[in-house]
C-alpha positions as CSV (number, residue, x, y, z in Angstrom):
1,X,15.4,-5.6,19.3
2,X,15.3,-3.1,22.1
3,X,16.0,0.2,20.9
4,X,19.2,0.5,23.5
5,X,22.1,-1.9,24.6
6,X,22.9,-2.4,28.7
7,X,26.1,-1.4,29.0
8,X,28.9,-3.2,30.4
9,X,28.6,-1.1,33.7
10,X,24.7,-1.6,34.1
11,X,25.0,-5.7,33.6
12,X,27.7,-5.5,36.7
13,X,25.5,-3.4,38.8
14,X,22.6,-6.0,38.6
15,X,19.2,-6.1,36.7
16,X,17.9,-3.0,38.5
17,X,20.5,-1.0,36.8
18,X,19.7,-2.1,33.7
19,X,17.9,0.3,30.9
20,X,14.3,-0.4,30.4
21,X,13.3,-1.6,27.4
22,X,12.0,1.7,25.2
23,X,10.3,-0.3,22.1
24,X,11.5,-2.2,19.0
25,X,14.0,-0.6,16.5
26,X,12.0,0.2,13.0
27,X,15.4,-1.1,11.0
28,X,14.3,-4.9,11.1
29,X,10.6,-4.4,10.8
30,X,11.7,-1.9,7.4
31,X,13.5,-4.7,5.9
32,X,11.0,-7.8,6.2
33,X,8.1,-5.1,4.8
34,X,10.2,-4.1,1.7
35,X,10.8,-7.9,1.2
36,X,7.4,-9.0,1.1
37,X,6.5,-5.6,-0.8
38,X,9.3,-6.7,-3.3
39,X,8.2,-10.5,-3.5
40,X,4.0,-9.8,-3.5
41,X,5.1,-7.3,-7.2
42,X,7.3,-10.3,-8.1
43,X,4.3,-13.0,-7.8
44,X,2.0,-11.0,-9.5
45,X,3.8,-11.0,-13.2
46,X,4.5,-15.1,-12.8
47,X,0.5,-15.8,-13.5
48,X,1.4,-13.8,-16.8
49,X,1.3,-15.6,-19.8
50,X,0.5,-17.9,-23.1
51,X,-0.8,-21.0,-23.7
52,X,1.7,-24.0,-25.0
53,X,-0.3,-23.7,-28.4
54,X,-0.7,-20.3,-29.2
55,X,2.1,-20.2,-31.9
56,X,0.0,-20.6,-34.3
57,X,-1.1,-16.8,-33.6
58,X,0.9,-15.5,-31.0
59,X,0.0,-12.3,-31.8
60,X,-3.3,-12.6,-31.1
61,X,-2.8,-14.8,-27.6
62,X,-0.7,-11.7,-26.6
63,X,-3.6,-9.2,-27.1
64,X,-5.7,-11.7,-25.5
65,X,-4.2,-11.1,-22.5
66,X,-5.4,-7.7,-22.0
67,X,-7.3,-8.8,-18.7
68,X,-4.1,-10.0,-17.3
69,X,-2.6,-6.6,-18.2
70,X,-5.1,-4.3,-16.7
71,X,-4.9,-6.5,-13.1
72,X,-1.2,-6.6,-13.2
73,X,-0.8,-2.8,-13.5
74,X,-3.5,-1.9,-11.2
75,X,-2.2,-4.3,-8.3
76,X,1.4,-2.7,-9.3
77,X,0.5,0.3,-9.0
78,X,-1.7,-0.7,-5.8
79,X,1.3,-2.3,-3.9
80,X,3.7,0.7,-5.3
81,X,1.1,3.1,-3.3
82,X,1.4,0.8,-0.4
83,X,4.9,0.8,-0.3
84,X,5.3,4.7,-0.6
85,X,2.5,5.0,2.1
86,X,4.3,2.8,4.4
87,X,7.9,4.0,4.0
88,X,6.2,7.9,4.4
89,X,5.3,5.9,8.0
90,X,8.3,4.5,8.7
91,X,9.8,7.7,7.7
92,X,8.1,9.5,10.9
93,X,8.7,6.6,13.5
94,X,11.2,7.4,16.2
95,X,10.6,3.3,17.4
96,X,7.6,0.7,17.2
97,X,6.1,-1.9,20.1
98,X,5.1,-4.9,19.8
99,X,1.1,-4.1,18.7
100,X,2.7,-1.4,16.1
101,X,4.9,-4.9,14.9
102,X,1.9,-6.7,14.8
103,X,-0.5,-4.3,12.8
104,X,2.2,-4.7,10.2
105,X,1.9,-8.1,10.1
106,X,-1.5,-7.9,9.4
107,X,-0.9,-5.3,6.8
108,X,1.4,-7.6,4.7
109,X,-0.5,-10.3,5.2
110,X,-3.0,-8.5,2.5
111,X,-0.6,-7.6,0.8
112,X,1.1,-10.7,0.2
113,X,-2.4,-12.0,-0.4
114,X,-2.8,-9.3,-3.5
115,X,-1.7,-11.7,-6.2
116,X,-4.7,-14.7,-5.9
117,X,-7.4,-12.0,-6.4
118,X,-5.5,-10.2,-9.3
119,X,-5.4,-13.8,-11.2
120,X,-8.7,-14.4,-10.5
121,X,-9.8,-11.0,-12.3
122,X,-7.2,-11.9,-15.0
123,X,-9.3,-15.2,-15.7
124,X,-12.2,-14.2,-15.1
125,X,-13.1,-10.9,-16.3
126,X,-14.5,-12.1,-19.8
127,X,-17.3,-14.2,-17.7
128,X,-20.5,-12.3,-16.6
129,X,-21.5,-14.0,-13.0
130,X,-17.5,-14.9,-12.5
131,X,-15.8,-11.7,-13.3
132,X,-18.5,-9.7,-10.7
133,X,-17.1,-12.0,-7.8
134,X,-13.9,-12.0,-9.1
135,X,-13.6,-8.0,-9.3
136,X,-15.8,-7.4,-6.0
137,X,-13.2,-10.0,-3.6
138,X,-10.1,-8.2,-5.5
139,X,-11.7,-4.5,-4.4
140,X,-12.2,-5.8,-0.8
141,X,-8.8,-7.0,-0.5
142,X,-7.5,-3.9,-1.8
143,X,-9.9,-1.8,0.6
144,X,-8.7,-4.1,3.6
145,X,-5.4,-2.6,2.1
146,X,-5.4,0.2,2.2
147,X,-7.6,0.6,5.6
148,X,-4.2,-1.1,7.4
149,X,-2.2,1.8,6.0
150,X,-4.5,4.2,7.8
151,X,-5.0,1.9,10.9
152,X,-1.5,1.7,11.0
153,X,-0.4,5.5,10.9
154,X,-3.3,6.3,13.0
155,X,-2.0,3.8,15.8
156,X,1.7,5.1,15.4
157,X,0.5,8.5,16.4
158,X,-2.0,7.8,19.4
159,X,0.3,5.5,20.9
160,X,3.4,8.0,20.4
161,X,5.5,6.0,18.4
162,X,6.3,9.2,15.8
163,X,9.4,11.5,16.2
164,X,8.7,14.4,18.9
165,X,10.0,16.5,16.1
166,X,7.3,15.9,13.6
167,X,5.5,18.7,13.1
168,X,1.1,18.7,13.4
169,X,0.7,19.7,10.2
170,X,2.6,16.6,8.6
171,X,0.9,14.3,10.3
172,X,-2.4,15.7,9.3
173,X,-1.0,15.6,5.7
174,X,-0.7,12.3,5.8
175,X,-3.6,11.1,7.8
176,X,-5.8,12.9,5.3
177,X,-2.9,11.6,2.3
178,X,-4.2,8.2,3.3
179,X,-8.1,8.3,4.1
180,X,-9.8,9.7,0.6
181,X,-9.4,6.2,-1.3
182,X,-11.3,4.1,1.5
183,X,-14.9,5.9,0.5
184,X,-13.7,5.3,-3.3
185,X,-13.1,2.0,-2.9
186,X,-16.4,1.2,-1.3
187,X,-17.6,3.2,-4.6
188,X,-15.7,1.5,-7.0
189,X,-16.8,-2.2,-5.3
190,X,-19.9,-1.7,-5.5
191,X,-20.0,-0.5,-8.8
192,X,-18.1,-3.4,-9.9
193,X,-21.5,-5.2,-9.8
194,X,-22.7,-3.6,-12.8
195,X,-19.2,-2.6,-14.6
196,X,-16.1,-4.7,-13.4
197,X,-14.0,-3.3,-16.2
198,X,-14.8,0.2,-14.6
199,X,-14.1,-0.8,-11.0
200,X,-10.8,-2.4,-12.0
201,X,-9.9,0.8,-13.9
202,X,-11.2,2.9,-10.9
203,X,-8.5,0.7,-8.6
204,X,-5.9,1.5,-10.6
205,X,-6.9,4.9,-10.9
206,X,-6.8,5.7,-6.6
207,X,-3.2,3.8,-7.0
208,X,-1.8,6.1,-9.1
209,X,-3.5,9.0,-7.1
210,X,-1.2,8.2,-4.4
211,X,1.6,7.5,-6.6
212,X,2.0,10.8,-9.0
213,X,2.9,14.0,-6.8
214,X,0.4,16.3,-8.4
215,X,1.2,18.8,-5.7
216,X,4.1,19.0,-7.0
217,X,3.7,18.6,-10.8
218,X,1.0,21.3,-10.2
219,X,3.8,23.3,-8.8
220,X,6.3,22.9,-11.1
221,X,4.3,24.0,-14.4
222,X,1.7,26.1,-12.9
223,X,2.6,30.0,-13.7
224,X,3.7,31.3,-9.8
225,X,1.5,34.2,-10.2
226,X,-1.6,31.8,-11.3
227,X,-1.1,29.6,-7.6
228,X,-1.0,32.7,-5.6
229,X,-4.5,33.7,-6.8
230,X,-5.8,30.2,-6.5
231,X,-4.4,30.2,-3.2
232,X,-5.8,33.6,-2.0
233,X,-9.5,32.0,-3.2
C-alpha cells in the first residue's frame, strides 16, 4: 500500500537502503468508497414498496407511498452529493496516511448508515410525535455527513496530502463548495420540529445544491455581456 516499490537493488543493499514509506496509494481507498457509495443508494430503494394486499387498489398503495418517495430522492440525491464531494477530494490527493484512511472510514460509516434513518422518515412521517424524531435523527445523520466531507478535505490539506500543483484558489473553491450546507442543516433540523415535511424538502434541496452546476448553467445561458456587468458589480 506504500506509494513506491523497493527495488531489487535496495532489498540487496540491506533495509537501510530501502525507500521510506511516503503514504498510502488513494487507488484502493477510491474503490472500497465508491462500493459502499454504490451499495448505501442500492439499500435505500429495497425498503420501497407495497403491501401483500394492496391489489385491491394498487393504485392508491402506490400514491401512498409518497413518504417513501420524498426520503428516497432526498438521501439519493444526498449520497450523490457525497459522492461528487468526495471524488472532487480524491481528485486533488497526490497520496493519503493512515489518519486520512481512517477519517474515511468514519465518513462511510454515515453514509452506509443513511438508509435506517430514510426508512424511518418513510414510516413515520404521517405520525405527529414519530415523524419529528424520525426527521430530526435523519437531519443529524446527514449533518454528521456532510461535516466528514469537510473534516476530511480540510485534513487532506493541513496535513499536505493534496498535489503540490493544486492551485490556492481551488482549494478555497472547494473548502467554501463544501461548508454552506452545515449552517443549513442545523436550520433545516431544527425546523423539522415544527414542519418535517419542510425539513425533509429542505435536505433534499442542499443535495441538489451541490449536485446541479449552476455556475455553469448560469454560464451557459446567461447573455456574455449581462455576466460581465454582474461581474464588474
Amino acid at each position: 500500500m506504500s506509494t513506491e516499490e523497493p527495488s531489487p537493488e535496495a532489498l540487496s543493499k540491506g533495509p537501510s537502503a530501502q525507500p521510506r514509506r511516503r503514504g498510502f496509494r488513494t487507488g484502493r481507498l477510491e474503490a472500497f468508497s465508491d462500493g459502499v457509495f454504490a451499495i448505501a443508494v442500492t439499500l435505500l430503494v429495497l425498503d420501497i414498496g407495497v403491501s401483500a394486499t394492496a391489489g385491491q387498489d394498487l393504485g392508491g398503495a402506490i400514491r401512498g407511498l409518497w413518504p417513501s418517495y420524498l426520503a428516497y430522492v432526498a438521501s439519493f440525491s444526498t449520497i450523490g452529493a457525497a459522492w461528487l464531494a468526495h471524488n472532487a477530494i480524491t481528485e486533488y490527493l497526490e497520496h493519503a496516511d493512515a489518519a486520512f484512511v481512517r477519517l474515511n472510514l468514519l465518513l462511510l460509516l454515515f453514509v452506509s448508515f443513511l438508509p435506517f434513518p430514510t426508512r424511518l422518515v418513510a414510516e413515520y412521517i404521517h405520525q405527529d410525535k414519530a415523524e419529528r424524531v424520525a426527521v430530526t435523527f435523519y437531519g443529524i445523520v446527514l449533518l454528521l455527513s456532510s461535516t466528514m466531507l469537510l473534516v476530511l478535505w480540510r485534513y487532506a490539506v493541513r496535513a499536505r496530502l493534496v498535489r503540490p500543483d493544486t492551485a490556492d484558489e481551488e482549494i478555497e473553491l472547494l473548502t467554501e463548495r463544501l461548508t454552506p450546507g452545515l449552517s443549513a442543516y442545523v436550520v433545516l433540523i431544527v425546523s423539522g420540529l415544527f414542519v418535517p415535511v419542510i425539513a425533509v424538502i429542505g435536505f433534499l434541496g442542499i443535495a441538489l445544491y451541490y449536485i446541479i452546476p449552476f455556475r455553469r448553467l448560469s454560464a451557459s445561458i446567461l447573455p456574455r455581456g449581462w455576466r460581465r456587468k454582474r461581474h464588474r458589480r
